[in-house]
VODO-492006 format. One line per field, with one value per atom (N, C-alpha, C): residue in one letter; chain; residue number from 0; x, y, z. Coordinates in steps of 0.2 Angstrom, whole numbers, plus 5000, padded with zeros to 4 digits. Layout:
<atoms>
resn: (a, ...)
chain: (A, ...)
resi: (NUM, ...)
c1: (X, ...)
c2: (Y, ...)
c3: (Z, ...)
</atoms>
This chain:
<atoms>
resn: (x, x, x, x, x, x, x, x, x, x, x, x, x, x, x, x, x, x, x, x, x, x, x, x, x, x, x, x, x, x, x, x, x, x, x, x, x, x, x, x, x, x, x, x, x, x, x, x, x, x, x, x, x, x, x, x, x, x, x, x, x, x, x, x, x, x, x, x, x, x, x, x, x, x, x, x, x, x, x, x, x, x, x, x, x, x, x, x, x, x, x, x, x, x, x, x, x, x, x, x, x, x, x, x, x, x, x, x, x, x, x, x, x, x, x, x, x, x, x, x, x, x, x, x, x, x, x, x, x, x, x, x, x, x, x, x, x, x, x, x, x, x, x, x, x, x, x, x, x, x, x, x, x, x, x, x, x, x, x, x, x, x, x, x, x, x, x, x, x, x, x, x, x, x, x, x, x, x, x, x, x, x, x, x, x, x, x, x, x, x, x, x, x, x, x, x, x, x, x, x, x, x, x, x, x, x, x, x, x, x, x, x, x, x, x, x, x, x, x, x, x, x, x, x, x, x, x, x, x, x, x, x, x, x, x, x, x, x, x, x, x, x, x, x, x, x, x, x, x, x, x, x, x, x, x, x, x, x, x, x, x, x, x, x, x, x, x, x, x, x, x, x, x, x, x, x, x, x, x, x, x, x, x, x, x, x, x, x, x, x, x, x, x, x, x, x, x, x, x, x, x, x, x, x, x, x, x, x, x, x, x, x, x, x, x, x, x, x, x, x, x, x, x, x, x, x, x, x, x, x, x, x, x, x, x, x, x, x, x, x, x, x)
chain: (A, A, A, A, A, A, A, A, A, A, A, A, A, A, A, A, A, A, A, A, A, A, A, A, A, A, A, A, A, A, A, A, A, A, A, A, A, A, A, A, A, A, A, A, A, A, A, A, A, A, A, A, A, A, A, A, A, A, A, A, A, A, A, A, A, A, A, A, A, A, A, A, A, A, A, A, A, A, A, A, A, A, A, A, A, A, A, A, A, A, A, A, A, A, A, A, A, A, A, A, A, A, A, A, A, A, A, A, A, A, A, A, A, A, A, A, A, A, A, A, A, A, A, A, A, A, A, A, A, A, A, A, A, A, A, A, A, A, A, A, A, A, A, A, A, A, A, A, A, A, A, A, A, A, A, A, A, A, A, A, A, A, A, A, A, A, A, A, A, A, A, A, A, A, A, A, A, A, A, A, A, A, A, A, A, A, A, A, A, A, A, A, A, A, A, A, A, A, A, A, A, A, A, A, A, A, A, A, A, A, A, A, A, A, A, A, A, A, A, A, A, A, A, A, A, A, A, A, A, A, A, A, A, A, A, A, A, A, A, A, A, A, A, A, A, A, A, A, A, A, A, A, A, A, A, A, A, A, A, A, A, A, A, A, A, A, A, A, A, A, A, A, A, A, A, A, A, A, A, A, A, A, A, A, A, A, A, A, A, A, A, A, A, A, A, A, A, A, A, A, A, A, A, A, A, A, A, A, A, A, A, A, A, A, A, A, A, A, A, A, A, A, A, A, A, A, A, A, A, A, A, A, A, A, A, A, A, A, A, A, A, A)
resi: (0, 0, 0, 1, 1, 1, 2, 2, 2, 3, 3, 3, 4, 4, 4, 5, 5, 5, 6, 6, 6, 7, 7, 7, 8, 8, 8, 9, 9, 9, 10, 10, 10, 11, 11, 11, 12, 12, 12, 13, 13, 13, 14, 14, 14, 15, 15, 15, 16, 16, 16, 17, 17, 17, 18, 18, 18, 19, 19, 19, 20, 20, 20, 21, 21, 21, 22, 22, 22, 23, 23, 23, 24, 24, 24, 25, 25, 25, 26, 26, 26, 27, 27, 27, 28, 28, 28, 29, 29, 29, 30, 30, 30, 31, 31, 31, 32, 32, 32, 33, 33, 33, 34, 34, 34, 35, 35, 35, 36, 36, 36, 37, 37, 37, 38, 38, 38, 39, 39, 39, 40, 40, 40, 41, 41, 41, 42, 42, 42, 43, 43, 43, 44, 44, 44, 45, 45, 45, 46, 46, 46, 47, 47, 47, 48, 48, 48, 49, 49, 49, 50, 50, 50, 51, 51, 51, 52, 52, 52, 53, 53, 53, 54, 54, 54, 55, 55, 55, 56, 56, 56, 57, 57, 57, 58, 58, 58, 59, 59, 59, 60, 60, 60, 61, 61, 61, 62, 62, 62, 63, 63, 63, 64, 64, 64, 65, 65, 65, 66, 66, 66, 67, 67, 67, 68, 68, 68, 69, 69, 69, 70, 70, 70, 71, 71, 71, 72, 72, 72, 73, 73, 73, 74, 74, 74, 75, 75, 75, 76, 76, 76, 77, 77, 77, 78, 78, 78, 79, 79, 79, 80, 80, 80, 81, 81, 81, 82, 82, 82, 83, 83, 83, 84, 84, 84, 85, 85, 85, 86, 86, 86, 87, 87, 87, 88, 88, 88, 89, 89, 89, 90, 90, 90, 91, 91, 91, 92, 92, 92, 93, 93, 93, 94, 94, 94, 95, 95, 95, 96, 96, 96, 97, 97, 97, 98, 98, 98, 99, 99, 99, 100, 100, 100, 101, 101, 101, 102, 102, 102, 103, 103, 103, 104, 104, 104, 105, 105, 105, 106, 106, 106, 107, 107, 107, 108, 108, 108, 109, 109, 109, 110, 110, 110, 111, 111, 111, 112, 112, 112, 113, 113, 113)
c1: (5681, 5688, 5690, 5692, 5696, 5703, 5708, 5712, 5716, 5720, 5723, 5731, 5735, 5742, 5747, 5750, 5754, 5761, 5763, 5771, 5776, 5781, 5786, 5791, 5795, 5801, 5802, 5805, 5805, 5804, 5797, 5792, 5783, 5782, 5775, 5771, 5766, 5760, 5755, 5753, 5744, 5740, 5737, 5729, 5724, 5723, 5717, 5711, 5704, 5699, 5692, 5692, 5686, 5688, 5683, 5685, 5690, 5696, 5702, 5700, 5695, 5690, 5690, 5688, 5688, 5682, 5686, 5681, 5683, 5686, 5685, 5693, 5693, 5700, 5705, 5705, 5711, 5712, 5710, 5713, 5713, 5710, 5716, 5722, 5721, 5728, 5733, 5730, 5738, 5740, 5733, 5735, 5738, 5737, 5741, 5749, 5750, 5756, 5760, 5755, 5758, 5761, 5760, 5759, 5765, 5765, 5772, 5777, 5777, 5784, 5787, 5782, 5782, 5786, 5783, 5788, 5793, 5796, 5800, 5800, 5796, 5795, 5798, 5803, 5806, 5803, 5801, 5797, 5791, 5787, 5779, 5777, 5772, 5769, 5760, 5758, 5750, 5747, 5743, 5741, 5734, 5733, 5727, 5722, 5724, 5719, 5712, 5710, 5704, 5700, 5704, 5704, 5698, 5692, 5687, 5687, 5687, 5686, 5694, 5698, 5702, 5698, 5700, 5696, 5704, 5704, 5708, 5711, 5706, 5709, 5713, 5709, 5715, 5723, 5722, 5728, 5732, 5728, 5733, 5735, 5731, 5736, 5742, 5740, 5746, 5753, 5753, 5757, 5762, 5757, 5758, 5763, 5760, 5762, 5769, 5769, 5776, 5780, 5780, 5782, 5785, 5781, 5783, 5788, 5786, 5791, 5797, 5798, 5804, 5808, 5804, 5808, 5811, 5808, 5811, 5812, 5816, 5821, 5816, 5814, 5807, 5804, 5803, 5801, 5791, 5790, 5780, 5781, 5780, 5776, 5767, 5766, 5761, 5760, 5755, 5754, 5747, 5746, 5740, 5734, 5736, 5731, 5724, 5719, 5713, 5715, 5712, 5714, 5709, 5703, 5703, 5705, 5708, 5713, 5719, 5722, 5731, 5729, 5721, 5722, 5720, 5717, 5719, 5725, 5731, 5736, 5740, 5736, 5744, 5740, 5734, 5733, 5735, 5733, 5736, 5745, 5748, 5755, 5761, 5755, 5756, 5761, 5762, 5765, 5774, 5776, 5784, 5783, 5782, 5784, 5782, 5778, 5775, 5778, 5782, 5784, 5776, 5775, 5769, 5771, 5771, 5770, 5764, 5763, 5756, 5757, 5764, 5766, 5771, 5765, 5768, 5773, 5776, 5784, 5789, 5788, 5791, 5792, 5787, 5787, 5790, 5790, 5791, 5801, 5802, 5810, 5813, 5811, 5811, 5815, 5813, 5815, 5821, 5827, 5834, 5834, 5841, 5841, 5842, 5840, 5844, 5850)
c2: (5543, 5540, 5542, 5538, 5539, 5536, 5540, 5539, 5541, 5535, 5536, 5536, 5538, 5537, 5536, 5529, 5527, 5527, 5525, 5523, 5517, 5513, 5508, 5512, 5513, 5516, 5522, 5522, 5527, 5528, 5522, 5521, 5524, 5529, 5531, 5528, 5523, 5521, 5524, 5523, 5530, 5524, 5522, 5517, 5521, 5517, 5523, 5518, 5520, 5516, 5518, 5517, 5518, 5518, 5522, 5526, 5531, 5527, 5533, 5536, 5541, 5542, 5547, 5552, 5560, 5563, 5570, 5576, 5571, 5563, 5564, 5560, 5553, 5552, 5554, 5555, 5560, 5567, 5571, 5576, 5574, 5568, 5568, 5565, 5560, 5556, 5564, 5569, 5572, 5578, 5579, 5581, 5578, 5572, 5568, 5567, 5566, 5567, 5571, 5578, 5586, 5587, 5583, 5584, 5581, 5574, 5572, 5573, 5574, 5577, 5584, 5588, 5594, 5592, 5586, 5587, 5582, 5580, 5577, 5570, 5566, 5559, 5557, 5553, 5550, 5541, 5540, 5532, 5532, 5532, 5532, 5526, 5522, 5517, 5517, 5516, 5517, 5510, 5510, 5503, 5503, 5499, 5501, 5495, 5491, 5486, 5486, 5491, 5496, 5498, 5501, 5503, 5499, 5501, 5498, 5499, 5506, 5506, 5512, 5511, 5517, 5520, 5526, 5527, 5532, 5534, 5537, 5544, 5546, 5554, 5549, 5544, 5541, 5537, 5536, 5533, 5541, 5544, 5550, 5552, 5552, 5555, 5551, 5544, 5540, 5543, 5543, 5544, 5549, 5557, 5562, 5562, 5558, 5557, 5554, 5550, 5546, 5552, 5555, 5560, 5564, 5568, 5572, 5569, 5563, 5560, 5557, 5557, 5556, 5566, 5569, 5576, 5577, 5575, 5579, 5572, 5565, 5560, 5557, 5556, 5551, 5547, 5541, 5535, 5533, 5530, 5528, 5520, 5517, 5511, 5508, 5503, 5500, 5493, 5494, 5488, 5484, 5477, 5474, 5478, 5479, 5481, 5475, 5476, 5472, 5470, 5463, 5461, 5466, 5470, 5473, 5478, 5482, 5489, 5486, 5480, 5478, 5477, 5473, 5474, 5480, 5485, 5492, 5494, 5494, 5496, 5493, 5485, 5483, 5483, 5485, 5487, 5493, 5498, 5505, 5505, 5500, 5499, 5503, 5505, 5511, 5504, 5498, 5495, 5494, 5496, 5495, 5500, 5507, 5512, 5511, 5508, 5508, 5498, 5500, 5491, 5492, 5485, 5484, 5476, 5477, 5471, 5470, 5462, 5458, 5461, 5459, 5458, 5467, 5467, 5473, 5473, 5468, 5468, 5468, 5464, 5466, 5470, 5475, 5480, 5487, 5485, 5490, 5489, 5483, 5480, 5482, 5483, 5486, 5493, 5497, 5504, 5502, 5506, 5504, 5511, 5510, 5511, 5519, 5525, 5530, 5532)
c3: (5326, 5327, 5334, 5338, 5343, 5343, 5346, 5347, 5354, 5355, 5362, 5359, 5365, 5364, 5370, 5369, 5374, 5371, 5377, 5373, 5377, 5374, 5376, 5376, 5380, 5380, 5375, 5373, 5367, 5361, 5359, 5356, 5357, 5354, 5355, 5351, 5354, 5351, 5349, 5345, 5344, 5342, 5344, 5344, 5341, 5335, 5332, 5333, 5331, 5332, 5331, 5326, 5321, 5313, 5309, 5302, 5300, 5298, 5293, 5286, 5287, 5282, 5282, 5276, 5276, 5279, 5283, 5287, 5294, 5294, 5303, 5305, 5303, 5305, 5301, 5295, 5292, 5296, 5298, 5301, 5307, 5312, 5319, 5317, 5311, 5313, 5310, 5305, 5306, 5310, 5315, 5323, 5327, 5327, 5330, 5329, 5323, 5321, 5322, 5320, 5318, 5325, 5332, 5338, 5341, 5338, 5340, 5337, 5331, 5328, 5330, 5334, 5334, 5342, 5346, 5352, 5352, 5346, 5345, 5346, 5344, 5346, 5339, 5339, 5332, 5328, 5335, 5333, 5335, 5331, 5331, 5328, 5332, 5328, 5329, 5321, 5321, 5323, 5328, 5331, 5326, 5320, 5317, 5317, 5322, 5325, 5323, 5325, 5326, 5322, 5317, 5310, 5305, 5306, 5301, 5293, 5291, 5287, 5285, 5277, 5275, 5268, 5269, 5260, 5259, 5253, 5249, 5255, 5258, 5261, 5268, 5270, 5276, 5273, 5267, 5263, 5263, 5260, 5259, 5265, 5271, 5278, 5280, 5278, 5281, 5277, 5269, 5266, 5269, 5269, 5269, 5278, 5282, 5290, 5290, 5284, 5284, 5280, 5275, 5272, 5278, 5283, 5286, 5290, 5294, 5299, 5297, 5291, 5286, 5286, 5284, 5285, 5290, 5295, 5303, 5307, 5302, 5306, 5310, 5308, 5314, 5307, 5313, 5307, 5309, 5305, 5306, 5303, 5307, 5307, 5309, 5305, 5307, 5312, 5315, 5317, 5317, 5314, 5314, 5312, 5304, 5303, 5300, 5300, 5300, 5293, 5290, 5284, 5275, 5277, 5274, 5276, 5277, 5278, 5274, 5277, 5274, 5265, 5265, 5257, 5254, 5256, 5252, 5254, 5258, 5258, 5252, 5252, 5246, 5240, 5239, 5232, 5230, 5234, 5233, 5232, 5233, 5236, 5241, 5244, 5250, 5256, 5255, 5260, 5260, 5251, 5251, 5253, 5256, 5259, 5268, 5271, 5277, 5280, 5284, 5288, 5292, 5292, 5293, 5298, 5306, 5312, 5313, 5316, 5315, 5326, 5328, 5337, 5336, 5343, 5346, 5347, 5353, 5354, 5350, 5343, 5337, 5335, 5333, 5329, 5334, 5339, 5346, 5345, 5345, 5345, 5340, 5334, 5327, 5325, 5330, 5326, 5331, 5330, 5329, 5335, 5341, 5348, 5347, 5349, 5349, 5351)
</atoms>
């Protein structure tokens, strides 16, 4: 798994890219997290374009990432995730918790102005 991190104004993007799978993308994405929250980035969006495969430990970090940035006022969004990824998010029903954009710009416009 590789991930980079940019951002739109005061929107931080994290582009992941590869497998959200246990022992290798579950624990970056919640270093990644663990990382922005901690310097206070309150809109984060997961670019999951990239995103081949999810199993159960990368459902669980999403969960648990949205959880934590719910605690400490910061929101997690998705974007364009691959169509097998989106259907294990809505089979598992992890989606009425997670806003999920097809357009950047969109999903970027989305989180409301500080």
């Amino acid at each position: 798994m590789k991930v980079d991190v940019r951002h739109a104004d005061d929107v931080i993007i994290v582009d992941l890219d590869g497998r959200l799978v246990i022992g290798v993308g579950d624990e970056l994405l919640r270093d990644v997290v663990n990382e922005l929250i901690a310097e206070d980035w309150k809109k984060i969006l997961l670019n999951l374009r990239k995103v081949t495969i999810l199993d159960s430990s990368g459902l669980g970090e999403l969960v648990s990432s949205w959880k934590l940035a719910h605690r400490f006022g910061a929101e997690i969004k998705l974007l364009r995730p691959r169509p097998q990824v989106e259907r294990t998010l809505k089979v598992t029903q992890i989606l009425p918790l997670l806003e999920v954009y097809d357009d950047e710009d969109t999903a970027v416009a989305s989180f409301l102005p500080a």
